[in-house]
N, C-alpha and C positions, 0 to 999 in steps of 0.2 A: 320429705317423705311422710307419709300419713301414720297416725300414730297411732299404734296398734296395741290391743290388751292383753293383758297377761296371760297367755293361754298356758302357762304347766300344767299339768295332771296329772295326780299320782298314777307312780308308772312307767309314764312314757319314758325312755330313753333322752338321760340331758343331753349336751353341748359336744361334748368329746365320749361320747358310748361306742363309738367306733374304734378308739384305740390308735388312729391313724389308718386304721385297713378300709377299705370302700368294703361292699357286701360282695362276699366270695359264695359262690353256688354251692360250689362242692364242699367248703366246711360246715353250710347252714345246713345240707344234706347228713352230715356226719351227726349232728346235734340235732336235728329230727329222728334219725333213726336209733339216737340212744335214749331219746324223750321217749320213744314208743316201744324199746324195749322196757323202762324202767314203768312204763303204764303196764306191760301186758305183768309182768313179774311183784311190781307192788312193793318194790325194795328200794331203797336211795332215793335218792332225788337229783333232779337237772343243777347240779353247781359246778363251780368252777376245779373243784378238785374230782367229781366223776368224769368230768368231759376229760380232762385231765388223764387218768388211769382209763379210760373206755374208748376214748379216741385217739389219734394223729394227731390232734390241732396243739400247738405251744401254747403257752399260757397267756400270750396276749391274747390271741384267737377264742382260747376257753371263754374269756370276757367278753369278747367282741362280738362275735357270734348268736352267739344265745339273744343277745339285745337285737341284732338285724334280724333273727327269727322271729321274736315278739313284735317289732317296729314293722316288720310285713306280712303280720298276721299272721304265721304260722301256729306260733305258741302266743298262748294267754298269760296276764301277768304274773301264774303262775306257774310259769316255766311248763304249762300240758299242752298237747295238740290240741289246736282247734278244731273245729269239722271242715275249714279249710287245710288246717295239715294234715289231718287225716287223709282228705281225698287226695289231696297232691303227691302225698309219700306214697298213697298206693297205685295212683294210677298215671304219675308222673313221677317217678322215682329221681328223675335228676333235676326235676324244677327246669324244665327248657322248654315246654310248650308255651305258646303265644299267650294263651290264656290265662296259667300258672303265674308268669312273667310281668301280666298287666295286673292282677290282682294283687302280686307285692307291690307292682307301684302305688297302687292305689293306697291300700293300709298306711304305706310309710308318707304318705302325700296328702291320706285324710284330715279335713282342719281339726278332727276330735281323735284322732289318735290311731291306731297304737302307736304309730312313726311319730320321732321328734318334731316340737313345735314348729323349728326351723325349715326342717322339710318340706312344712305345705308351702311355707312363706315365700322360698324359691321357688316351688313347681308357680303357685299362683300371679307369681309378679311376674319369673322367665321363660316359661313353657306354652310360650305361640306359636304357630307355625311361624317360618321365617323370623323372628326374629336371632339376632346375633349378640352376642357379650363377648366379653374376657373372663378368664381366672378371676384377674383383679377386681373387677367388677364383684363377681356371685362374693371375696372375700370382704369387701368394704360394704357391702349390702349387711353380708353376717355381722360384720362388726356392731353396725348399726342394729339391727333386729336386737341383737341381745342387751345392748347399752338402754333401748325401749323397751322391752320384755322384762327384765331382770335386774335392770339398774345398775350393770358393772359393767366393767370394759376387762374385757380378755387381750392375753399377749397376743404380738400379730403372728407368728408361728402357730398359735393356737388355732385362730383363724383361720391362716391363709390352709392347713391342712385337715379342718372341715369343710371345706371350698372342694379343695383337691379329692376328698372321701366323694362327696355329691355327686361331682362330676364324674368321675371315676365309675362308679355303680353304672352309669349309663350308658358309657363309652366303650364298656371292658366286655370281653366274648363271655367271662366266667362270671360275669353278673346280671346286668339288666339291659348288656348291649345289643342282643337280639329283636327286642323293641324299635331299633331304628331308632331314638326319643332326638340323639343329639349328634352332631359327627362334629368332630376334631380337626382343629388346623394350628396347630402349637399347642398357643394361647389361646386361639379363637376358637369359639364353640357357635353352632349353628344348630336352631329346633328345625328339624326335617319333619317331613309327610311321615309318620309314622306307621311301623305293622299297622293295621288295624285290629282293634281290641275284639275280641268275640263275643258276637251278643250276650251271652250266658253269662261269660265274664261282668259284663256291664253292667246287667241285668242284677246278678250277686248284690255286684258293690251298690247298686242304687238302692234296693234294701237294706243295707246294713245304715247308709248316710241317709237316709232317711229317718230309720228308727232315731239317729243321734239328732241330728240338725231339724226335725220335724214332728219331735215327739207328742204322741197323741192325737197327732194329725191326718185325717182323712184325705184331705184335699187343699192342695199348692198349686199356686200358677208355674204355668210351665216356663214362662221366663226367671222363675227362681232357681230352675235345674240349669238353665243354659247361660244365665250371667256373666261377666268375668268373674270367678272368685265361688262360682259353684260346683254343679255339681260335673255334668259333662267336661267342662273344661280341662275337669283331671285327667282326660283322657282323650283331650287334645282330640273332642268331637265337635264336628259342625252344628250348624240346625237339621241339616239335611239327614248326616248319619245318625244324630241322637234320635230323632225322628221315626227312623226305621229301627230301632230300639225299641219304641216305646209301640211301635205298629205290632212287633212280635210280640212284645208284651199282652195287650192288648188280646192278641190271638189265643195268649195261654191264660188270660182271664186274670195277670197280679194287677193290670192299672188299666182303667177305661179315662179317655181322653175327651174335654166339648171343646167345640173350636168353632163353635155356633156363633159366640160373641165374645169379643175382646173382654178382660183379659184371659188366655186361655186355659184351662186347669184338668190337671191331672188329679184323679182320683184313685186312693191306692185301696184293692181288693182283697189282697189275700198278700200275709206274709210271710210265709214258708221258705225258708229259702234253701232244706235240703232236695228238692226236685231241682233246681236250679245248676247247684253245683256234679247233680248226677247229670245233667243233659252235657254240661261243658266238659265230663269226662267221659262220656259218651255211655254211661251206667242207667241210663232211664230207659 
């Protein structure tokens, strides 16, 4: 296995921040809307004893929770809406639109964060179309990731039920199973044809992993967005469909593309990304 560097960063979400629970809609709903209470009111703060006294959720949840909102970018690492949890609470109140849905993938799957390190590690090594695994598999990958990341080795219980949280999130109606990403046959998992992501959506997250993985940069070859292990991939697109991405772009003026002569390069124009997020809620 190729031997991978240490990506921590203060912040992100370790090893077992899930508690054992895969990302539940309706609880990260519960703890956005008391985030946005306590923004409008100016009182308390997002911790484990307000979610506690303000919400339904039990006290593993209180913990869990909160981190699967910051890991898909809802809340920042300090516990506030983003101007993505903003738009989503208010114009997607239960987190189930396609686009809402591809955008936490995104976050928790970015190689720079806010989602655990682990997370890109499997979207990037297992999230082909057609390809197939086991349970077993995504757990003995983990094993290994963290014994190279971190230099320890965790109990196999540990593992095997960050394996099962992963999977779970993709599979479950009340998570991120409306994506299509993965379908279930026991043990055996399968990357299916996926929803397709909405351009807007795309569009978003290719400015945000930009500014991180490109910073200060005007202009990248377009086979750096399309690689394995870049940027399209997170979203399980072709050349064909990133392509028509980057043609609407193009239209709205953020990236002008030459494809005059090899190698091809995108040019980035403008970084704005709240026009963006208003087209994908249909607010522009």
């Amino acid at each position: 296995m190729e031997q991978r560097k240490n990506s921590k960063q203060e912040g992100r979400p370790g090893f077992s921040f899930h508690r054992t629970f895969s990302l539940i809609r309706p609880a990260v709903i519960q703890v956005l809307e008391l985030a946005e209470q306590i923004s409008t009111s100016s009182e308390g703060e997002l911790n484990k004893e307000t979610i506690r006294q303000n919400t339904s959720l039990g006290s593993i949840y209180a913990e869990s929770m909160p981190r699967y909102a910051m890991g898909a970018g809802l809340l920042d690492f300090d516990r506030q809406l983003t101007d993505f949890g903003r738009m989503s609470l208010a114009h997607d109140p239960l987190l189930e639109q396609h686009g809402t849905q591809w955008l936490m993938h995104y976050y928790l799957s970015a190689p720079h964060g806010p989602g655990p390190a682990f997370w890109h590690d499997l979207v990037n090594t297992y999230f082909y179309v057609g390809r197939e695994f086991t349970a077993g598999e995504i757990s003995q990958h983990l094993g290994e990731f963290i014994e190279e990341t971190e230099g320890r080795s965790l109990a196999e219980r540990t593992v095997r039920s960050t394996a099962t949280v992963f999977l779970g999130t993709y599979t479950k109606s009340d998570a991120l199973g409306k994506l299509s990403i993965l379908s279930a046959d026991g043990e055996r998992y399968r990357v299916m044809e996926p929803v397709p992501p909405p351009v807007w959506a795309v569009a978003y997250a290719l400015l945000d992993y930009w500014a991180a993985q490109f910073e200060g940069r005007l202009t990248v070859t377009l086979d750096s967005l399309q690689e394995p292990g870049g940027f399209a991939p997170l979203f399980l697109l072709g050349r064909r469909e990133f392509n028509e991405v980057l043609r609407v772009l193009q239209g709205e003026h953020y990236v002008d593309v030459y494809r005059v002569a090899p190698p091809e390069q995108v040019v980035l124009l403008r970084q704005e990304t709240g026009p963006l997020l208003e087209k994908l809620y249909g607010t522009a």
